[in-house]
C-alpha positions in Angstrom: 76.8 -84.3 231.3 74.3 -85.9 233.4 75.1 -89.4 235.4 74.2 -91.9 237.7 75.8 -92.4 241.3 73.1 -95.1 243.2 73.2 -97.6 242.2 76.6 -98.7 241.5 75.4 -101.5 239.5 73.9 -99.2 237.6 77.2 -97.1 237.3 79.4 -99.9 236.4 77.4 -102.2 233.9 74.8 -99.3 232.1 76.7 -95.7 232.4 80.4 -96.8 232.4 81.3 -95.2 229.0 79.1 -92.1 230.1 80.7 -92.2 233.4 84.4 -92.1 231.9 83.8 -89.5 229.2 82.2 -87.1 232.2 85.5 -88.3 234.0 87.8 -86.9 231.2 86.5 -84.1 230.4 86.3 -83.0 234.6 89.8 -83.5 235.1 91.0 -82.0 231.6 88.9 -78.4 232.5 89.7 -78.6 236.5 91.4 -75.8 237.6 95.1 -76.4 238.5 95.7 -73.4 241.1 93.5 -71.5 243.7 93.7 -68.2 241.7 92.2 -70.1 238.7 88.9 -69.8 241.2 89.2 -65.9 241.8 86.5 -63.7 239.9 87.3 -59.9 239.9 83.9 -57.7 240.6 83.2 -54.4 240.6 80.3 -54.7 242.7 78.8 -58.0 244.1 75.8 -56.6 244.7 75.1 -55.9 241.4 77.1 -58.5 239.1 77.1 -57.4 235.4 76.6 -60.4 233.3 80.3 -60.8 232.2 80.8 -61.2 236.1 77.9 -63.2 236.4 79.0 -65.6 233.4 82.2 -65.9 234.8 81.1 -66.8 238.4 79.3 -69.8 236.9 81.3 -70.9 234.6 84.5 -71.4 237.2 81.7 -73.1 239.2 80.6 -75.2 236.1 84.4 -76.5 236.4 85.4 -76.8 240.0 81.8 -76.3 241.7 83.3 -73.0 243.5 84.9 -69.8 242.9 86.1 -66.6 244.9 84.6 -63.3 244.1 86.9 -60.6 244.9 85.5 -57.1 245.2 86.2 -53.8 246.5 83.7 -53.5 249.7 86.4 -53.7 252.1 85.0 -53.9 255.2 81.7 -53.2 253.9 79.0 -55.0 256.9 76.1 -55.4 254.3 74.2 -58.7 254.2 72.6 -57.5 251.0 76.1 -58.2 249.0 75.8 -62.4 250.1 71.9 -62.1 249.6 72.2 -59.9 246.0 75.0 -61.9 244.9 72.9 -65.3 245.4 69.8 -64.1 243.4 72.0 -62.9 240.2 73.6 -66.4 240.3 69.2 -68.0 240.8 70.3 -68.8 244.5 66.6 -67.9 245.7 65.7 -70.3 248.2 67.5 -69.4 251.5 67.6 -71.8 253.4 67.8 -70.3 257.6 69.5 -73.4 260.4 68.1 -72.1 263.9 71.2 -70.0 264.4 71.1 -67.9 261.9 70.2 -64.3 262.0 66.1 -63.3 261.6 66.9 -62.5 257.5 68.3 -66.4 257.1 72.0 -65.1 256.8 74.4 -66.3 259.4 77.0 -63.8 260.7 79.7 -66.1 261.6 81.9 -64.2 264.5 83.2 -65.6 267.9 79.7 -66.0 270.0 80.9 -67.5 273.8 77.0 -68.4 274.0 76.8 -70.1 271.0 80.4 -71.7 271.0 79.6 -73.0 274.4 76.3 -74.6 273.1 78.9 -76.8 271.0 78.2 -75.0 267.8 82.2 -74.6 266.7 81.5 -72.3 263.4 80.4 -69.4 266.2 83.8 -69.8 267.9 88.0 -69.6 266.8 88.6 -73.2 267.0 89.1 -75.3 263.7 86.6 -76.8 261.8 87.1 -80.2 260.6 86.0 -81.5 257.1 82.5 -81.3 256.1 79.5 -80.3 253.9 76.9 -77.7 254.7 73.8 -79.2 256.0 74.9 -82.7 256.5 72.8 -83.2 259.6 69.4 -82.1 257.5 66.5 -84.1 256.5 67.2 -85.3 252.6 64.1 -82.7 251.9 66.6 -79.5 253.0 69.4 -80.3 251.1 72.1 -77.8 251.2 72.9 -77.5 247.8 74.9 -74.2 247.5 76.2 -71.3 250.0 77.8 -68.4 249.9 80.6 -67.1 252.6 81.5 -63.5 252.2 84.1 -62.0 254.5 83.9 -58.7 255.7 86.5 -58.7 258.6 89.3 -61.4 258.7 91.2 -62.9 261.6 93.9 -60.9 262.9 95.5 -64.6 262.0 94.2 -68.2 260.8 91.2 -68.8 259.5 91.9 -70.5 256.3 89.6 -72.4 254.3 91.0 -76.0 252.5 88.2 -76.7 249.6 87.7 -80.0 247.9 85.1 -80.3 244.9 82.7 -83.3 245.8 83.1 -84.5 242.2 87.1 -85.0 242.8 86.2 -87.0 245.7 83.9 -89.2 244.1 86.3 -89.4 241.2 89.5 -89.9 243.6 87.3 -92.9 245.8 85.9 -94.9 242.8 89.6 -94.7 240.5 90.9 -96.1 243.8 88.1 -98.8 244.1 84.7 -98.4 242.8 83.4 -100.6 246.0 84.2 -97.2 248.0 81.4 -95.3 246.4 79.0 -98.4 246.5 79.8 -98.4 250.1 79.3 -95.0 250.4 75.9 -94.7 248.4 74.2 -97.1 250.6 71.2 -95.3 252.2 72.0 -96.0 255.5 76.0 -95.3 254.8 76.2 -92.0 257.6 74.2 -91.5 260.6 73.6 -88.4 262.5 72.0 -88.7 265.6 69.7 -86.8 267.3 70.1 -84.0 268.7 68.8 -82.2 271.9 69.1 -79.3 274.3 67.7 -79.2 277.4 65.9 -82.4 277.1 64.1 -80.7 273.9 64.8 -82.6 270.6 66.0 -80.1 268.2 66.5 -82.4 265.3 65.9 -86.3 264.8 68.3 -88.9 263.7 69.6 -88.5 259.9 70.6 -91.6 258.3 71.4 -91.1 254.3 73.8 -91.9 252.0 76.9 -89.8 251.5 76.8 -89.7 247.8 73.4 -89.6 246.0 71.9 -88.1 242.6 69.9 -84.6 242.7 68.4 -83.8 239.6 71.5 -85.1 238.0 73.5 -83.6 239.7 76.2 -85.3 242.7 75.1 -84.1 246.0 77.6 -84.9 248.7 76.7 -85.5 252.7 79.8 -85.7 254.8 81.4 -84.5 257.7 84.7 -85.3 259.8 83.4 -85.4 263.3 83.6 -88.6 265.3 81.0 -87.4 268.3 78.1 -86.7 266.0 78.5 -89.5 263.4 77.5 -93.0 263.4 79.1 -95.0 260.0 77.6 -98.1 258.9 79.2 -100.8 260.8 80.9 -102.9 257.7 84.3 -103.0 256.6 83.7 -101.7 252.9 82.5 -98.5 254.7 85.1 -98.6 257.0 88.2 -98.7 254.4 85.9 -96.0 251.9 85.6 -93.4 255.0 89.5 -94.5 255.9 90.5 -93.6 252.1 88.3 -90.5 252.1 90.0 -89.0 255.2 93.9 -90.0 253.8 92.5 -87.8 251.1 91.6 -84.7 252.9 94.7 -85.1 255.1 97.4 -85.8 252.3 98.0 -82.5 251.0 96.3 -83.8 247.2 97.0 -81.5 244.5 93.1 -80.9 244.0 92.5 -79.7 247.3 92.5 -75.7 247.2 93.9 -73.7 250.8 92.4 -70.0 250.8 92.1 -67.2 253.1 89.4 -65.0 252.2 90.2 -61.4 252.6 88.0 -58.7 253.3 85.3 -57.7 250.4 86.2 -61.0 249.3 83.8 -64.5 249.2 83.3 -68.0 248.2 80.4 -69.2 245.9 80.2 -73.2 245.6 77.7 -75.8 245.1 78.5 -77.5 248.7 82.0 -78.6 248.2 83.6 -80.2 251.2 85.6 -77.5 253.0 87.2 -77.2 256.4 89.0 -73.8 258.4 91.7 -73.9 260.4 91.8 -72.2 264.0 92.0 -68.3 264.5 92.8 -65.6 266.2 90.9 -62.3 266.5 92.6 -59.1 267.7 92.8 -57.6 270.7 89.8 -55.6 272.2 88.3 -53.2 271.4 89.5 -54.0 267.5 86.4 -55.7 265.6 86.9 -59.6 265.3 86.4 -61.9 262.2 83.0 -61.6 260.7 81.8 -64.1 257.4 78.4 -64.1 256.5 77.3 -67.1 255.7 74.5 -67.8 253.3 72.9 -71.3 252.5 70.5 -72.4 249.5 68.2 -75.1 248.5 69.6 -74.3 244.7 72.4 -74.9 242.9 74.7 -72.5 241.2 74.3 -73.2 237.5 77.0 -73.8 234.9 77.2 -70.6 232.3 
């Protein structure tokens, strides 16, 4: 079902009854416990179309789900890039760090770590979408993560479905999400190296419609946010965090294993701190794909 988010009026006095069926029937199909998200494949490179079927359909429910295959081990960007195109994830979408094919390998780089870019290092990475910082143009609307090597320890992914936030904020107080839809809700500032501006100031909403669809804009950082300065944003950020933090029973912790990956429509995700082993042994490596598409429901 297709609903309004902006504007709330809109929500609340035209699209309630709409807005409350789409509510029931979310909750009633959600998935109750990470291994509801895994999909066994024989080869991701080449789903068949029972695989396929499946991926999107546990991603019609939750907006994710965890492929699990048997390239252990296996360095080949083709299985993140082959994967994408059988679910119509065609427009790859490259940040400046990624690698000259648009995929990211995501391993500890001292360069890039020290250039503050935390995904390229072992520390933790707070809450966030994909792409928050980008123009409303490059939405990040899907990605894929597929490990090949995991930490000797840590690295764990916590994964919460944008839609469960939204639902979570407005049952609480439907004010939140009106805060949190204005268009100015979440500024990111610009940013520069060197004296060279990389990327100009981003000021959106964190919760907006994309062809019908809820697109979510969101990240945990306090050094590279600025919130709209009023106290209904204040309390819907404050609620949103006690969320994340508060172990709720919708919020999915998983360690992806080798061969194994993650396929979601830009759910809000986090990892926690890791540890590679020693040298010479090979370190964590997750390649890391990002789309302007969406992974459609089967």
């Amino acid at each position: 079902m297709r609903y309004v988010v902006c504007p709330l009026s809109a929500v609340l006095q035209d699209n309630i009854e709409n807005y409350l069926r789409w509510r029931e029937r979310k909750l009633a199909r959600y998935p109750r416990r990470v291994e509801d998200l895994i999909v066994e494949v024989r080869d991701p490179r080449s789903l068949s179309e029972a695989e396929a079927g499946e991926i999107r359909r546990v991603c019609g429910v939750a907006n994710m789900a965890v492929y699990a295959g048997p390239l252990v081990g296996v360095a080949d960007k083709d299985i993140a890039r082959r994967l994408g195109a059988h679910l119509g994830l065609a427009r790859l979408h490259a940040n400046p760090l990624a690698d000259e094919d648009g995929i990211s390998s995501l391993e500890v780089s001292p360069d890039k770590s020290a250039r503050g870019y935390i995904p390229y290092s072992n520390r933790r990475l707070l809450w966030h979408t994909d792409g928050y910082y980008n123009a409303p143009a490059q939405h990040i609307r899907a990605f894929i993560l597929h490990c090949v090597r995991p930490a000797a320890a840590g690295g764990e992914n916590r994964l919460l479905d944008h839609e469960i936030a939204y639902i979570l904020l407005r049952d609480a107080d439907p004010e939140y999400v009106g805060a949190l839809s204005a268009p100015d809700a979440m500024t990111i500032p610009a940013n520069a190296e060197e004296g060279a501006a990389l990327r100009a100031a981003q000021a959106s909403p964190v919760f907006s419609t994309d062809g019908g669809a809820l697109h979510m804009r969101y990240t945990a950082r306090t050094r590279s946010i600025e919130w709209r300065p009023d106290e209904a944003t204040r309390a819907a950020v404050q609620f949103l965090n006690r969320v994340l933090d508060a172990g709720s029973p919708y919020v999915f912790a998983f360690r992806l294993g080798a061969g194994q990956g993650l396929v979601c429509n830009n759910v809000l995700h986090d990892r926690s701190a890791f540890s590679d082993p020693p040298a010479p042994a090979p370190g964590r490596l997750v390649y890391r794909a990002r789309y302007c598409d969406r992974v459609g429901a089967a």
